[in-house]
C-alpha positions in Angstrom: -1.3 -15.0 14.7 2.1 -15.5 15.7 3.3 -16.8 19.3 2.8 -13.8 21.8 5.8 -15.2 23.6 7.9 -14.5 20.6 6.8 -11.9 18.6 9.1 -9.3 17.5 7.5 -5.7 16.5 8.1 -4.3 13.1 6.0 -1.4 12.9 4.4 0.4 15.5 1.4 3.1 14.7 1.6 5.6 18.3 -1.6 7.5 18.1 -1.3 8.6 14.6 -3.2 11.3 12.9 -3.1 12.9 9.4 -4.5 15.5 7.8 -4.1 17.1 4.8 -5.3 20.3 2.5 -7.9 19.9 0.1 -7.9 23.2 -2.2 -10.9 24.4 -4.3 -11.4 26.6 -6.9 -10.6 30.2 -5.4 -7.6 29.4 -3.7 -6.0 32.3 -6.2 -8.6 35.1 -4.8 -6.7 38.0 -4.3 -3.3 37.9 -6.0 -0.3 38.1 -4.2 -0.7 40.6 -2.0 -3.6 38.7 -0.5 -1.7 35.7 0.0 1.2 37.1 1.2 -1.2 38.7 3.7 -2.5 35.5 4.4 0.4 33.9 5.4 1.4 36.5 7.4 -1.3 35.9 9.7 -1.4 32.5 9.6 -4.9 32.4 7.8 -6.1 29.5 5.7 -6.8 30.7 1.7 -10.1 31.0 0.7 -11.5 27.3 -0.9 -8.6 25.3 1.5 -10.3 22.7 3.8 -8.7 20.3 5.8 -9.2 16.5 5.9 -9.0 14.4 8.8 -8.3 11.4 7.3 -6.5 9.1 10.0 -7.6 9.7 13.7 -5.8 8.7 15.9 -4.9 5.0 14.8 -2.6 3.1 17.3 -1.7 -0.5 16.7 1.5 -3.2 16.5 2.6 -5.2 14.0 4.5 -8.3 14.3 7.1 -10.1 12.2 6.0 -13.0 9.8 1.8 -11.6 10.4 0.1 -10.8 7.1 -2.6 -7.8 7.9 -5.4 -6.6 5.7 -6.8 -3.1 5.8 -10.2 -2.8 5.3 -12.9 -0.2 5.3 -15.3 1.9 3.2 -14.2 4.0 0.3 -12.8 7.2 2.1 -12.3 5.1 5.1 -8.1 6.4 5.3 -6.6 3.0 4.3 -4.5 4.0 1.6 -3.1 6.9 3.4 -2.3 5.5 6.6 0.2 2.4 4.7 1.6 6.0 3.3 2.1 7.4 6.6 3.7 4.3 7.7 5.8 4.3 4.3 7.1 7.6 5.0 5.2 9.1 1.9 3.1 11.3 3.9 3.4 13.4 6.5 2.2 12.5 9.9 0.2 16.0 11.8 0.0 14.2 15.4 2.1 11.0 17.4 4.6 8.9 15.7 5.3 5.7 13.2 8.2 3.3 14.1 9.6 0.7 12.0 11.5 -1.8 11.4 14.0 -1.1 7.8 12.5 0.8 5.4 8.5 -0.1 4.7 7.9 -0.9 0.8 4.6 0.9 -0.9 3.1 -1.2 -3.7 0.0 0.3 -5.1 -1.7 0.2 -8.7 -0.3 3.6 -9.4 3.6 3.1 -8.4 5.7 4.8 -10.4 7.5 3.2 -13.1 7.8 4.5 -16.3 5.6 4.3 -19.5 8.1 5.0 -22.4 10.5 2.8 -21.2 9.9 -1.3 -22.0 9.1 -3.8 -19.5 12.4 -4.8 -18.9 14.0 -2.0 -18.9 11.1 -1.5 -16.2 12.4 -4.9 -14.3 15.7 -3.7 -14.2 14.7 -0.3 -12.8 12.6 -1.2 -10.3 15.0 -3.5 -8.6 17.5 -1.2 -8.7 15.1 1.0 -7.1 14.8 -1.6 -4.2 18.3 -2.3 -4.0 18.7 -5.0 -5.5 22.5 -5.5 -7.3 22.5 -6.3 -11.3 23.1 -9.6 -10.5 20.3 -10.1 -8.4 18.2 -8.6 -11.3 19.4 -10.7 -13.9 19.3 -13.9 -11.3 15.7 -13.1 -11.1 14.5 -11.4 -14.3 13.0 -14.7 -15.8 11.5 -15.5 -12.3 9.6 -11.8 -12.4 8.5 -12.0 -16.0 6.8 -15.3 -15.6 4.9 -14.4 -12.2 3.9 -11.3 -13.7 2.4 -13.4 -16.7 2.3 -10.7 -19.0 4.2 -12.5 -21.7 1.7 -15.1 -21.7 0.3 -13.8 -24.8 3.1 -12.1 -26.7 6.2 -11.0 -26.2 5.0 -7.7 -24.1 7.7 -7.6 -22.3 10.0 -5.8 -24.8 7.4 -3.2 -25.5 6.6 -0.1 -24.0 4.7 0.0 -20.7 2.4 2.6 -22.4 1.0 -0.2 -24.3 -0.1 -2.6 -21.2 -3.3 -2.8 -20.2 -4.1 -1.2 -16.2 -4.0 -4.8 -14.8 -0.6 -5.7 -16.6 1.0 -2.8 -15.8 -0.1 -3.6 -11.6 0.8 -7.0 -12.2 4.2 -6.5 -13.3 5.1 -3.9 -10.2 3.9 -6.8 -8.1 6.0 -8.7 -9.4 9.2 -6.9 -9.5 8.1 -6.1 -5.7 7.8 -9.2 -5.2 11.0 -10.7 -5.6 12.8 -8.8 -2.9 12.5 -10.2 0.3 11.1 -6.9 2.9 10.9 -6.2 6.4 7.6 -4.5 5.9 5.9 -4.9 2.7 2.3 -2.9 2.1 0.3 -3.7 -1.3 -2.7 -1.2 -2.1 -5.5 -3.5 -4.3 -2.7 -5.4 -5.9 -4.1 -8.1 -6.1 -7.3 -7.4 -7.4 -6.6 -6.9 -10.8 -5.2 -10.5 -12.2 -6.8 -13.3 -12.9 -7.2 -16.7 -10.1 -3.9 -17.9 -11.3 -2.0 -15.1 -10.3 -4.0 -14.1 -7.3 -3.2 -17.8 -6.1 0.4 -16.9 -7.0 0.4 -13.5 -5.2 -0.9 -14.8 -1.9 2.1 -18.0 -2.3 4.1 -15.3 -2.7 3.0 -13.7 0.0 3.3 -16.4 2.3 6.8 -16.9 1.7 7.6 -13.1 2.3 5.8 -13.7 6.2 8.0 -16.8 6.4 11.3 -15.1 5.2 10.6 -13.1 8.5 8.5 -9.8 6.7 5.4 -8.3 7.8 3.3 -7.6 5.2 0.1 -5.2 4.8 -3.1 -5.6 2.6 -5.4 -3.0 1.3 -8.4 -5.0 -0.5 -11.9 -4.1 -0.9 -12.6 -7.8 -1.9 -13.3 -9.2 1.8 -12.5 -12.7 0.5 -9.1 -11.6 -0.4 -8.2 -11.0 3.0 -9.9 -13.6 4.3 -8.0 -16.1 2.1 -4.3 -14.1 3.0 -4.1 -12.7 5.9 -4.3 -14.0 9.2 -5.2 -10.5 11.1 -7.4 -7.1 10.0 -7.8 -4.0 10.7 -10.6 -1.9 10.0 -11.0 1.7 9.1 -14.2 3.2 9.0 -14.1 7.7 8.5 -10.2 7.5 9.6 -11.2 6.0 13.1 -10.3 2.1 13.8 -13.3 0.6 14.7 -11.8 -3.0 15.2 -8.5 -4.7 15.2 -8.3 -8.9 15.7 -8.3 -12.0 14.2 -9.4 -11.5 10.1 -12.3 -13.8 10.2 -13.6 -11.9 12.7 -12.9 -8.5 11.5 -14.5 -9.1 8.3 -17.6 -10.6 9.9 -18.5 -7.4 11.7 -17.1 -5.3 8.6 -19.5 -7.5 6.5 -22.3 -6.7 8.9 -21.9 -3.5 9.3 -21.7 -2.8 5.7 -25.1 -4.6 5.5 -26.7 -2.6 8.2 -25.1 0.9 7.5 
């Protein structure tokens, strides 16, 4: 971890809780007049549960650290890097930040009819980056994303990629902006050792250009290898915060045990 005598905060989780509304298959029971009655009186719809997902999670985060996020399926990793993203909204305490946080997960958005690079060019738009950045860089992204590696898939439609080029190539163009606070949701699981060596490099350099970055992995190795501290989530409650080597130890046991 960084020096304690210098470290500067960049995000800061105050006691943060989210919940959300899961709604079955009779939330229409009634009509309108029911559900106008409903809200009236301030009464949940018949089928609607809530989910606790985060409980009460506290924690700091310091420039140039790289943290993983670990814990079961469920556990409320991916939705407390949205809370801290701004994507989702936060029921109880508060997020602070340094910038604006940047959300990279399998699933972020770009889109499918359009061609890789038209793909490149919207995405760092999207991050504001200028044209010229873009076309400085364009090369730069296509080649770390490796996706032209066997063909020229790059001027075809991202409809035609495969799950892991399609991830690997919004890593990519993630990647080559420089972030205050950049969070990546299992991005790295889905390319090959050659690009998971490149990812964490990259990685590296993002925590020594002054960022803070944020990990969600299931593969324990992964954060081993990447980040220097972990925290771990276990049924929306963090059960341990520290060092990663020792986080994932007692993660490791505990997943043996439980």
């Amino acid at each position: 971890m960084a020096d304690t005598a210098n470290r500067i905060p960049t995000v800061i989780a105050d006691d943060v809780h989210v919940i959300y509304k899961v709604y079955g298959t009779g939330t229409r029971k009634g009509g309108a007049t029911a559900a106008l009655s409903r809200i009236i009186s301030r009464k949940p719809a018949p089928g609607v549960r809530e989910v606790h997902a985060v409980k009460g999670v506290s924690f700091t985060a310091y420039k140039g650290e790289a943290i993983g996020l670990i814990g079961s399926n469920g556990s409320g990793k991916s939705t407390l890097l949205k809370a801290i993203a701004g994507l989702q909204p936060v029921a109880r305490g508060r997020v602070y930040s340094q910038g604006q946080p940047s959300l990279l997960g399998v699933n972020a958005a770009l889109m499918n009819d359009l061609t890789g690079e038209r793909n490149v060019v919207l995405g760092g738009l999207a991050m504001g980056m200028t044209k010229q950045q873009i076309h400085e860089r364009y090369q730069d992204i296509v080649d770390f994303s490796g996706i032209n590696e066997k063909g020229d898939f790059i001027s075809l439609p991202m409809r035609t990629y495969s799950s892991g080029m399609g991830a690997r190539l919004r890593f990519s163009i993630a990647a080559a902006k420089d972030h205050d606070v950049l969070m990546i949701d299992e991005a790295l699981a889905t390319g090959d050792a050659a690009f998971q060596r490149r990812s964490q490099d990259r990685i590296e350099e993002l925590r020594e250009s002054a960022g803070t970055v944020f990990l969600v992995s299931h593969g324990i190795g992964t954060v081993r290898e990447t980040c220097d501290r972990a925290i771990w989530l276990e049924s929306g409650v963090l059960r341990m915060d520290g060092p990663a080597d020792e986080v994932c130890d007692a993660y490791e046991a505990f997943s043996r045990t439980g």
